[in-house]
C-alpha positions as CSV (number, residue, x, y, z in Angstrom):
1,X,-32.9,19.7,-13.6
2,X,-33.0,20.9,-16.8
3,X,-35.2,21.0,-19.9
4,X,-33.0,18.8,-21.7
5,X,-32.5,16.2,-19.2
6,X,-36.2,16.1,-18.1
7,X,-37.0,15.0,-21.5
8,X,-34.6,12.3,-22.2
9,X,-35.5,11.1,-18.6
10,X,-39.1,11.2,-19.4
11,X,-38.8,9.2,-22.8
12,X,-36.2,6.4,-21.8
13,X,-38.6,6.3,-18.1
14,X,-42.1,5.7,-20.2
15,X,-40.4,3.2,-22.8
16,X,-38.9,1.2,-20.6
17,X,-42.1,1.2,-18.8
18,X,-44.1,0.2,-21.7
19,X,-41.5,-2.8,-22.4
20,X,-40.8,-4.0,-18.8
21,X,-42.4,-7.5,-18.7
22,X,-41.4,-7.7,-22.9
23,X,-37.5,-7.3,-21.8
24,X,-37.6,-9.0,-18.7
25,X,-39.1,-12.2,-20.3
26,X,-36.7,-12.1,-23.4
27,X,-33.2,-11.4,-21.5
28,X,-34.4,-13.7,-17.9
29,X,-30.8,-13.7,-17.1
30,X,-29.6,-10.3,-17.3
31,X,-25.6,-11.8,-17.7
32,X,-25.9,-14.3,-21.0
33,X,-22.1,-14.0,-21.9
34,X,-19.6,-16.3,-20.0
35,X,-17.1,-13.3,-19.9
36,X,-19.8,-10.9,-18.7
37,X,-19.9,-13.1,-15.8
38,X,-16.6,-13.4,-15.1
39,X,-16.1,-9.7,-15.3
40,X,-19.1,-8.8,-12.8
41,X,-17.3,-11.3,-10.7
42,X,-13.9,-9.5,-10.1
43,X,-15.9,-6.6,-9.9
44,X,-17.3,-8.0,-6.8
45,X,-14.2,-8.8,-5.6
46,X,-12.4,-5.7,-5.8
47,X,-15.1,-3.5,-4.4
48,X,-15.3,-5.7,-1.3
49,X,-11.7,-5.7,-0.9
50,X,-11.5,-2.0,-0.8
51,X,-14.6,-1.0,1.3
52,X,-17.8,-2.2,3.0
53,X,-20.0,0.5,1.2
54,X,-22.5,-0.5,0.0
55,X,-22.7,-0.7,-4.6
56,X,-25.2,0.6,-6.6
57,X,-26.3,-1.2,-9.9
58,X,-27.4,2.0,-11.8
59,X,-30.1,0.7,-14.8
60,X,-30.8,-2.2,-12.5
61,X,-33.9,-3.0,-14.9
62,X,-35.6,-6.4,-13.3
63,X,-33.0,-7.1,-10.7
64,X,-31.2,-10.1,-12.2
65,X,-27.4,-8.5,-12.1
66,X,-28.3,-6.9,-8.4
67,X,-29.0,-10.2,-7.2
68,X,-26.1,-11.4,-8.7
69,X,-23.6,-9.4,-6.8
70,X,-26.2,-9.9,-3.7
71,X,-25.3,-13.7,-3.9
72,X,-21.3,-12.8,-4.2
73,X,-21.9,-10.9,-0.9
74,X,-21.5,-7.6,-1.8
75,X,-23.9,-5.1,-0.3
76,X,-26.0,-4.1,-3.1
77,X,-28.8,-2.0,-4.4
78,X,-30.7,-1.2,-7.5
79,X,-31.3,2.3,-9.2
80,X,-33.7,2.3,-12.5
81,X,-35.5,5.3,-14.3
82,X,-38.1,3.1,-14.9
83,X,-41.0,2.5,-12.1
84,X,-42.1,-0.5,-14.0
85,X,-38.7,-2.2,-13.8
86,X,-38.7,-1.6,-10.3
87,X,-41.8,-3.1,-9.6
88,X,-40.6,-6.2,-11.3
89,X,-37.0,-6.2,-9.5
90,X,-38.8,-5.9,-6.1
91,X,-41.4,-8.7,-6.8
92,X,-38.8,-11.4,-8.6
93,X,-36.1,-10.0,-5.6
94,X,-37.9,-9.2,-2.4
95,X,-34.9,-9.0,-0.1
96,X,-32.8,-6.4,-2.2
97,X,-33.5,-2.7,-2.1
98,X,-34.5,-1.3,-5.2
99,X,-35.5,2.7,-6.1
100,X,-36.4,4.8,-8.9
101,X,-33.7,7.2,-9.5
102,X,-31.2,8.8,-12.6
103,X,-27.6,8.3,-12.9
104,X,-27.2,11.9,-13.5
105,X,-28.3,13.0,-10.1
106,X,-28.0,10.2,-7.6
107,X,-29.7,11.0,-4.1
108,X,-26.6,9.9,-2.6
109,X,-24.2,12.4,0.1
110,X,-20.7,12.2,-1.1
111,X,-18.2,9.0,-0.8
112,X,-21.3,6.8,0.1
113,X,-20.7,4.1,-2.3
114,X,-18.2,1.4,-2.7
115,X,-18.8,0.7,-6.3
116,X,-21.1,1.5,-9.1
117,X,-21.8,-0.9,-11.6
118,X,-23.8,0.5,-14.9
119,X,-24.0,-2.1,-17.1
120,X,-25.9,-1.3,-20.8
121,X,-27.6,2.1,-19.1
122,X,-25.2,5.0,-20.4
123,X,-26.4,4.2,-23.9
124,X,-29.4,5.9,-23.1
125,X,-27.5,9.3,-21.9
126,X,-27.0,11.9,-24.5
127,X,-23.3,12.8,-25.1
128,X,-23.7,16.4,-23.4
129,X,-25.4,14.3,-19.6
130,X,-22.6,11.8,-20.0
131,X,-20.3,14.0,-18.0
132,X,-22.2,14.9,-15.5
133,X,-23.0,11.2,-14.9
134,X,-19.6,10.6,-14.8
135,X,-19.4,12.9,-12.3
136,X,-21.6,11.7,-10.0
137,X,-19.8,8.4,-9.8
138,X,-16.8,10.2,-8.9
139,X,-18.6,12.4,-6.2
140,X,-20.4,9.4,-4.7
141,X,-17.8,6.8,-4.6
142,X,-15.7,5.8,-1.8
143,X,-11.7,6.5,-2.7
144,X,-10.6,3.1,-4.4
145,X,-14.2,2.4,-5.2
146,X,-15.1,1.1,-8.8
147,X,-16.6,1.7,-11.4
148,X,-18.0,-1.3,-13.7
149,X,-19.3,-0.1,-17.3
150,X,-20.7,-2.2,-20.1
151,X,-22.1,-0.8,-23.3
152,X,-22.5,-1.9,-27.0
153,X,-19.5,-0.2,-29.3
154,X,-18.0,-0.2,-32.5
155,X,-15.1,1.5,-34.6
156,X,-17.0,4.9,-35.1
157,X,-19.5,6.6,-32.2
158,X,-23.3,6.8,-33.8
159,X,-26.9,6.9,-32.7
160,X,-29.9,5.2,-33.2
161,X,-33.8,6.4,-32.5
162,X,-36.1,3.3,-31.6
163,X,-40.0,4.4,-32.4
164,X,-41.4,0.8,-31.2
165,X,-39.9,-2.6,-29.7
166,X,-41.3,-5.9,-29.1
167,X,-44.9,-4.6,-30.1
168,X,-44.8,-1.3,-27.9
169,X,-45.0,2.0,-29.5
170,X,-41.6,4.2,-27.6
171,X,-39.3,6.9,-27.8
172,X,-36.0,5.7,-27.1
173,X,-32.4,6.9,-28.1
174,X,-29.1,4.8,-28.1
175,X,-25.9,5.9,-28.4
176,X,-23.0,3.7,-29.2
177,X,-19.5,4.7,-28.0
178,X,-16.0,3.8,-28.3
179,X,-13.9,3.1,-25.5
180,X,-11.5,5.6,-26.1
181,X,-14.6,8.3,-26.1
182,X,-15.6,6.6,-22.9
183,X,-12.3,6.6,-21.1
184,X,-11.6,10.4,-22.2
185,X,-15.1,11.6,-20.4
186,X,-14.4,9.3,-17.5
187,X,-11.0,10.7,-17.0
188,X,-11.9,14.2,-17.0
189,X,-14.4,13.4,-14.4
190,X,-11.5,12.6,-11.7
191,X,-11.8,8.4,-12.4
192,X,-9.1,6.4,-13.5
193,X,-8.5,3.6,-15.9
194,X,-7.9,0.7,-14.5
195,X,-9.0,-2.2,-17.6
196,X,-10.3,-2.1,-20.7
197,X,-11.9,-5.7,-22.4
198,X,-14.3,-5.9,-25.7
199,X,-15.2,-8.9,-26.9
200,X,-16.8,-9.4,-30.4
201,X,-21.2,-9.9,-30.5
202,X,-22.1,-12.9,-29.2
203,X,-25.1,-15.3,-30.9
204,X,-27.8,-12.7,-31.3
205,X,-25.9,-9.5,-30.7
206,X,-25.3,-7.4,-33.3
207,X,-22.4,-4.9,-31.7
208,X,-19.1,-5.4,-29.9
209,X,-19.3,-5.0,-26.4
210,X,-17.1,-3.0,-24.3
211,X,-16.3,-3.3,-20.7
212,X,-14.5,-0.3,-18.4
213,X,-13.4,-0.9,-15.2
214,X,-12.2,2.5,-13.4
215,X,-11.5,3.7,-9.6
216,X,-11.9,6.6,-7.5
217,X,-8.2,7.3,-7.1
218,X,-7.6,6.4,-3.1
């Protein structure tokens, strides 16, 4: 591992530890968006269709999106940087597996997962580790398996430094995308394009959304 991404593991691991039981109280539902819903739904579907792997819901934070697919009977598991969040997934979600682990190395041998769902965690990922995340979907998917990304966009890319939230003093970066930059880096990593869907912020949000659904070419 290098320098670099030691450090940005280190400051987006302590922050979201300092802010688990915060976040986890304010966003109880994990999905607040009827179209959110929906999407996570067909996700389901298609990764169940194409193989019995099991998925891996990377930035699984308290659990709530894990359990989710757990209840649309897909085989499920969570992955979060943060110990804290994964203290609070196991306790609220007993029955699920939940580890602490990074997107940009996943303790996984090759073609062991039917689906990866990353929903709101590659904002935290520096431009120059995106690709090597992106990779590691494409190494540890099945062929046909999916790929389900969410993240907050807009017109331009840009970058925002958060020095305290909900009372906590942390360190934490987020990088906004567009879904063009997104699908250009996912290509290159051997995925393919299978839907693109943005819908404008919602109540409280302040961003568009953007959702990316890609495969493993089978």
């Amino acid at each position: 591992m290098s320098d670099s991404t030691a450090d940005f593991l280190q400051t987006t691991r302590s922050s979201y530890d300092a802010i688990a039981k915060d976040y986890t109280a304010r966003f109880p539902d994990g999905l607040c968006h009827p179209l959110d819903r929906q999407l996570v739904t067909a996700f389901a579907e298609l990764v169940t269709a194409n193989s019995p792997a099991p998925v891996a819901d990377l930035g699984s934070g308290p659990g709530q999106v894990t359990a989710r697919l757990h209840d649309l009977g897909v085989p499920v598991f969570g992955v979060d940087v943060s110990p804290a969040m994964v203290a609070l997934a196991r306790e609220a979600h007993p029955r699920l597996r939940f580890h602490v682990g990074s997107m940009t190395s996943l303790d996984l041998p090759d073609a062991a997962l039917g689906g990866i769902l990353a929903l709101y965690s590659t904002i935290h990922v520096p431009d120059d580790h995106l690709p090597a995340a992106f990779t590691e979907f494409h190494r540890t998917l099945v062929p046909g398996g999916a790929v389900l990304l969410a993240f907050q966009s807009g017109p331009e890319p840009g970058h925002l430094h958060m020095a305290e939230r909900f009372g906590h003093e942390i360190d934490l970066d987020y990088y906004w995308r567009t879904p063009e930059q997104v699908t250009e880096l996912l290509t290159e990593a051997g995925l393919e394009l299978v839907a693109t869907v943005r819908r404008e912020p919602a109540d409280e949000e302040k961003r568009p959304r953007a959702f990316l659904l890609a495969r493993r070419p089978a």
